[in-house]
N, C-alpha and C positions, 0 to 999 in steps of 0.2 A: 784188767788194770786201766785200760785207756779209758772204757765207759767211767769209771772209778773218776779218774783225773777229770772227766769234763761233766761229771756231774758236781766234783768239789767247786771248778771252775765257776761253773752257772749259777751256784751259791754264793760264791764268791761275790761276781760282780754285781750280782742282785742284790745283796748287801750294798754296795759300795753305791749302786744308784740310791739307795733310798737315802745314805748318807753325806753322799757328797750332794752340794748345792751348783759348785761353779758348774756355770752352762760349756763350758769346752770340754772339762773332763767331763761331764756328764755324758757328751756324745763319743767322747773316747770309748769310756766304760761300755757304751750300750754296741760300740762297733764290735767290744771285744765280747759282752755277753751273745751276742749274734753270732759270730764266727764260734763259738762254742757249741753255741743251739743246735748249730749247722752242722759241725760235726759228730756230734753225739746222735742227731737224727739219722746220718748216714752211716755212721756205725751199726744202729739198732736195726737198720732197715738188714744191712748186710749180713748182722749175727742171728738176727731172731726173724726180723719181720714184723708184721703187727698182730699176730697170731695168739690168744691168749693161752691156746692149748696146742699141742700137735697131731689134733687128728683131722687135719683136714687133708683129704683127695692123700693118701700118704703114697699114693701107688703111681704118684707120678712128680717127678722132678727134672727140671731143666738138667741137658740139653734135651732129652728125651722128647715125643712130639707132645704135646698136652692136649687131653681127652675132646671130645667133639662137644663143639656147645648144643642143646636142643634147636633144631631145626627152624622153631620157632622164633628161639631167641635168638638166635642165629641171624633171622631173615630181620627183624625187628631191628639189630644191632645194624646192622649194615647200613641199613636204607632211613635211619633215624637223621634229621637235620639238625639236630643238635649236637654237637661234638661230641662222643666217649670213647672211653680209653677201658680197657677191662686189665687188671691189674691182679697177680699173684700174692694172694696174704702173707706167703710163705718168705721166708729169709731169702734176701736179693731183691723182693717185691718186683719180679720180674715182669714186663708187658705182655701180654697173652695175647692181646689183640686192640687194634685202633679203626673206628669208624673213617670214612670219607671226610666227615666233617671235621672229625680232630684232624685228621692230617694236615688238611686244607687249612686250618688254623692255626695249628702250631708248626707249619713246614716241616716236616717228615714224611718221610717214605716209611710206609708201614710193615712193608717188605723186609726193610732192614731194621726197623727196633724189634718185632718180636721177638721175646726172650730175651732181649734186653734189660738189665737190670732200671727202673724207671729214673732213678736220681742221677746214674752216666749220661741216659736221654738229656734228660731235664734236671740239670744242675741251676744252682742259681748264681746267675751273672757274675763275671767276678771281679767287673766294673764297677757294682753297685755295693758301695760298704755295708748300706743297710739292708740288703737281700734279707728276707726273712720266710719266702715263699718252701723251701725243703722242710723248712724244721715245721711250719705251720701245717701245709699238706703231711707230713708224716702223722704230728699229732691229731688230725683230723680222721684219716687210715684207721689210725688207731684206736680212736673214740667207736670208729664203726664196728670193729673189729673186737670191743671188748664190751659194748652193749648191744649188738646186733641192730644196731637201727642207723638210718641215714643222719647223714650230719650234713649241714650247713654249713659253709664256711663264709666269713665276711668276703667285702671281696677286696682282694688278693692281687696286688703287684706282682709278676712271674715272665720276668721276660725270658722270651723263644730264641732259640739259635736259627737266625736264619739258613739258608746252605751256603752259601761262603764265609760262615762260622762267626762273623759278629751276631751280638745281640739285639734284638725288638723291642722295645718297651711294651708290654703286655698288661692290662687289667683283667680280673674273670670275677667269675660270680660260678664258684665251685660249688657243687653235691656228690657226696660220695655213700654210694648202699650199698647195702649187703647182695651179692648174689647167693643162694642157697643150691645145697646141692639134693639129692630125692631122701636123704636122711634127716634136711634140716639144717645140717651142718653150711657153714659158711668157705664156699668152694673161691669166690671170687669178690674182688671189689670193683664196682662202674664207677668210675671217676666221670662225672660230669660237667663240661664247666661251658657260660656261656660270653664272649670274649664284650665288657663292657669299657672297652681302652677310648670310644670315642665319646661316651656319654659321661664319663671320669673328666676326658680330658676339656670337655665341652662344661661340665660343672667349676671343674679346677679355674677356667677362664673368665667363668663370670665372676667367682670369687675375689 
């Protein structure tokens, strides 16, 4: 019923942009079409996940420990300088694992997100009325997850909770693949993302 209401919602207001002209309500509407995005992304993460079938890895689910990655990938994952996050397709879209670098980037202890549901981790700011980073990242998840192939995303305003709990202003330059598993099948997603907050912020200033 809830997905129900907020996808009448998202109709709703999306109507109502193309309709309405005043520039105030127009940013009303889009705060209100937002906060729905937002919601319904984290619904679907929680109910389904990004998953178009249910046969992935079915012989394991959180809390339980989740299966060992290839040694290989394993060593590659670790020691890569570019941030990644390996992420659970599955309902919850639980964190499985975070490189040094993401850590190092988005301030987390890697110790403590794993298993982690990723949008508790990484919620979006609730400072920022036009947050748009959950509902964009889920639907990106998803795009990977229903065509098998890597997606690009623009890049993406997503501010980080620092550890004494306020928020970062954060830009990135997202990629998100398929991990497969020896069937074929789609075991995991690599969230990759590479943080372009000064190059944004050094463009925005000359503008």
């Amino acid at each position: 019923m809830q997905r129900f209401i907020e996808e009448q919602n998202i109709a709703h207001f999306e109507r109502l942009l193309f309709e309405q002209s005043c520039e105030k309500s127009h940013a009303i509407i889009r705060e209100q079409l937002l906060v729905s995005k937002r919601r319904l992304a984290i619904l679907l993460a929680g109910s389904t996940g990004v998953q178009s079938t249910p046969q992935i890895m079915r012989e394991r689910a959180f809390p339980h420990p989740v299966p060992k990655l290839t040694s290989r990938f394993q060593r590659e994952f670790e020691t890569a300088v570019t941030p990644l996050l390996l992420v659970d397709p599955r309902p919850g879209l639980h964190i499985v694992e975070s490189n040094h670098a993401y850590a190092a980037a988005t301030m987390i202890d890697p110790s403590k997100v794993a298993g982690e549901k990723m949008f508790d981790v990484f919620p979006d700011n609730p400072d920022d009325p036009l947050a748009d980073g959950v509902a964009n990242l889920f639907a990106s998840l998803r795009t990977v997850a229903q065509t098998g192939q890597p997606h690009a995303m623009a890049i993406q305003r997503y501010d980080v909770r620092s550890p004494n709990g306020g928020f970062v202003e954060r830009y990135w330059q997202p990629l998100n693949s398929p991990v497969l598993n020896e069937a074929g099948d789609l075991a995991f997603i690599l969230h990759r993302v590479v943080d372009v907050t000064a190059l944004h912020v050094h463009r925005v200033s000359e503008s």
